[in-house]
Structure formats: structure tokens, C-alpha cells
C-alpha positions in Angstrom: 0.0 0.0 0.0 1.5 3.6 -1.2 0.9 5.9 0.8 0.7 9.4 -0.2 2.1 12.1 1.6 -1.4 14.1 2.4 -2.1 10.5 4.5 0.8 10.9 6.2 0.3 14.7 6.9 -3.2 13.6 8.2 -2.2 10.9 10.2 1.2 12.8 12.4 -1.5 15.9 12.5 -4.3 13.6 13.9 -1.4 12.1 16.4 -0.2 15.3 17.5 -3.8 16.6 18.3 -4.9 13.3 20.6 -1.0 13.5 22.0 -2.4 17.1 23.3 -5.5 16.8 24.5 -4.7 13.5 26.7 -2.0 15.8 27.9 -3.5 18.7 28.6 -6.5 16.9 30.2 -6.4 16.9 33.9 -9.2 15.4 34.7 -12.4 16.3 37.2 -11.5 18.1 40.8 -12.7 14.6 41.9 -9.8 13.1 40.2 -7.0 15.8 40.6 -7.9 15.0 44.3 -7.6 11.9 44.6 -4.0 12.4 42.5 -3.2 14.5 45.5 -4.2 12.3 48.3 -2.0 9.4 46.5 0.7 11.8 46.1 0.8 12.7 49.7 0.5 9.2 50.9 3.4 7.5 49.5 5.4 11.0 49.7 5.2 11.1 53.7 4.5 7.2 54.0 1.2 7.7 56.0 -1.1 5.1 57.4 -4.5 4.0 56.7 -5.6 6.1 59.6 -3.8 9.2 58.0 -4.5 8.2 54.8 -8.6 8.3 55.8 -8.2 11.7 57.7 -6.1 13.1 54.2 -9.6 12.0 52.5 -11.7 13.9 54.7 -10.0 17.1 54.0 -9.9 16.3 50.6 -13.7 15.7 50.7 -14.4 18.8 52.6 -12.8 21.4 50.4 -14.9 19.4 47.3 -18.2 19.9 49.1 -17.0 23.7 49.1 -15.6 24.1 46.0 -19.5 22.3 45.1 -21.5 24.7 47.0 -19.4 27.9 46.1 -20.1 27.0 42.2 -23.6 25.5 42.7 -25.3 29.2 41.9 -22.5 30.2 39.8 -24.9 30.5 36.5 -27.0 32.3 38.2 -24.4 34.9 39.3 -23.4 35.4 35.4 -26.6 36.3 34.5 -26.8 38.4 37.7 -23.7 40.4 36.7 -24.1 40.6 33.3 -27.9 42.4 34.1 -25.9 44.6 36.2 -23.5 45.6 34.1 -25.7 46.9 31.3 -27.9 49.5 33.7 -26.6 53.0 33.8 -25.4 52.8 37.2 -24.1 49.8 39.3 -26.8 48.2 41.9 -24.4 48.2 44.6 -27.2 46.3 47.1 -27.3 43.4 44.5 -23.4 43.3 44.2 -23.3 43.1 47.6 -25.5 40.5 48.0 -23.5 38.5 45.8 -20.5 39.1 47.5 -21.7 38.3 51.1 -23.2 35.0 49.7 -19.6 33.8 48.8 -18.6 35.2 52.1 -21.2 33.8 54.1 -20.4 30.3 52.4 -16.4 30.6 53.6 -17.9 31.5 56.9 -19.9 28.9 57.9 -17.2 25.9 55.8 -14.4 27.5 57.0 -14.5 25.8 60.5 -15.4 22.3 59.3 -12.3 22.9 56.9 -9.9 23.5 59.3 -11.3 20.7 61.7 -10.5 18.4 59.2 -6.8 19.9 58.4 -6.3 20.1 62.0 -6.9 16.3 62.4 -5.0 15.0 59.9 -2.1 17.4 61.1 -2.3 16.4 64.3 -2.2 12.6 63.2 1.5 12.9 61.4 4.5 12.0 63.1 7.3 14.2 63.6 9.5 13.2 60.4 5.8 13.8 58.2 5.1 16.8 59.6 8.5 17.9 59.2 8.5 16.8 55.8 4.9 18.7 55.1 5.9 21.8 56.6 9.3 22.2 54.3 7.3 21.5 51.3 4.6 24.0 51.9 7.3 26.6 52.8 8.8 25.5 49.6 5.5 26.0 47.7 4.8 29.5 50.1 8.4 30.8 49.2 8.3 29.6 45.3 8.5 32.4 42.8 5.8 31.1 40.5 3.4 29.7 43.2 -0.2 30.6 42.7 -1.4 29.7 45.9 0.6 32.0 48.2 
């Protein structure tokens, strides 16, 4: 079978495109999670207990990150109104805002419950071990979270 260069051209440019999306896909927050519990486990060793307690704070900011988008359609349409009146309707942005707010608030202590416990439940060598490579992160010139 001859094969013409156009097939060829078709066939790398077809490769290429699936090479990039499977790469560039990083899958659901569900998923990068669980990446991220895995990735802590075997980094500090931890135990099933630990392991469990990793889970729950994973779980925890999910259910957040859930409820904080959950009315997120509704709060496009809600800006975009806003935006094309003469003046700003500074009660309704505000009322947006302190719903965000308000949802922090109340999930901020169940959050930090959870953190708390699975910090507490490292050993000395895992929390040492955590703490240098959040200061890493914290201290990193390209880091986005700090």
C-alpha cells in the first residue's frame, strides 16, 4: 500500500492533536484529588488512619468548592444584568459578594477541623516533611497559591 504524503500529513497531525489533548487533560476536581491524596500518601509514608483523615480534608474542600459554584450560572446572568444598567446596583453586588462570604464563613470551620486532624495525626519526620514542602510552595516564585 502507497501511501501518499497528504495521508501521512493527516495521520502525524491527527497524532499530534490526541498526543495534546490526553495531555492537557487533567481530569475532574474529583480526580485531581484523589492524585493529590496518592501523592501525599506515598510521599510522607502515611497510614491508613492518615491516609482516611487526608480523604476527609480532601472531601471537605470538594463539598465547598461544590457549593461555592452550585449558583455560579445564576451569578453570570446576575452580573451581566448589572453591568448593562446606567449605574451599578451596589445592594445586588453586595449580596452576591456576602453570599460567597457567608459560604467561607460557615465551611471554614469544618475545613480547618479536618486539616487540623489530619495534622495532628502525622509523626514528627511527616510533619517535618509537610511543613518544608509547603514553605517551599509558600516561598516559590511562580506559586499561585501563596
Amino acid at each position: 500500500m502507497k501511501l501518499t504524503k497528504r495521508t501521512i500529513i493527516y495521520m502525524t497531525g491527527i497524532a499530534l492533536l490526541t498526543t495534546s489533548i490526553v495531555a492537557c487533560h487533567r481530569g475532574t476536581p474529583e480526580e485531581r484529588g484523589e492524585r493529590m491524596v496518592q501523592k501525599v500518601a506515598e510521599e510522607l509514608e502515611l497510614t491508613e488512619t492518615q491516609q482516611a483523615r487526608l480523604s476527609e480534608v480532601k472531601d471537605e474542600f470538594l463539598d465547598t468548592r461544590k457549593t461555592m459554584r452550585s449558583n455560579r450560572e445564576q451569578t453570570k446572568t446576575d452580573i451581566q444584568a448589572m453591568l448593562k444598567q446606567a449605574t451599578l446596583d451596589r445592594s445586588k453586588a453586595n449580596s452576591i459578594v456576602n453570599q460567597y462570604i457567608e459560604t467561607i464563613h460557615s465551611r471554614s470551620p469544618v475545613i480547618i477541623d479536618a486539616i487540623g486532624n489530619f495534622y495532628d495525626s502525622l509523626d514528627d519526620d511527616q510533619r517535618a516533611e509537610l511543613t518544608e514542602f509547603i514553605e517551599d510552595k509558600m516561598n516559590s516564585h511562580h506559586s499561585r497559591y501563596f
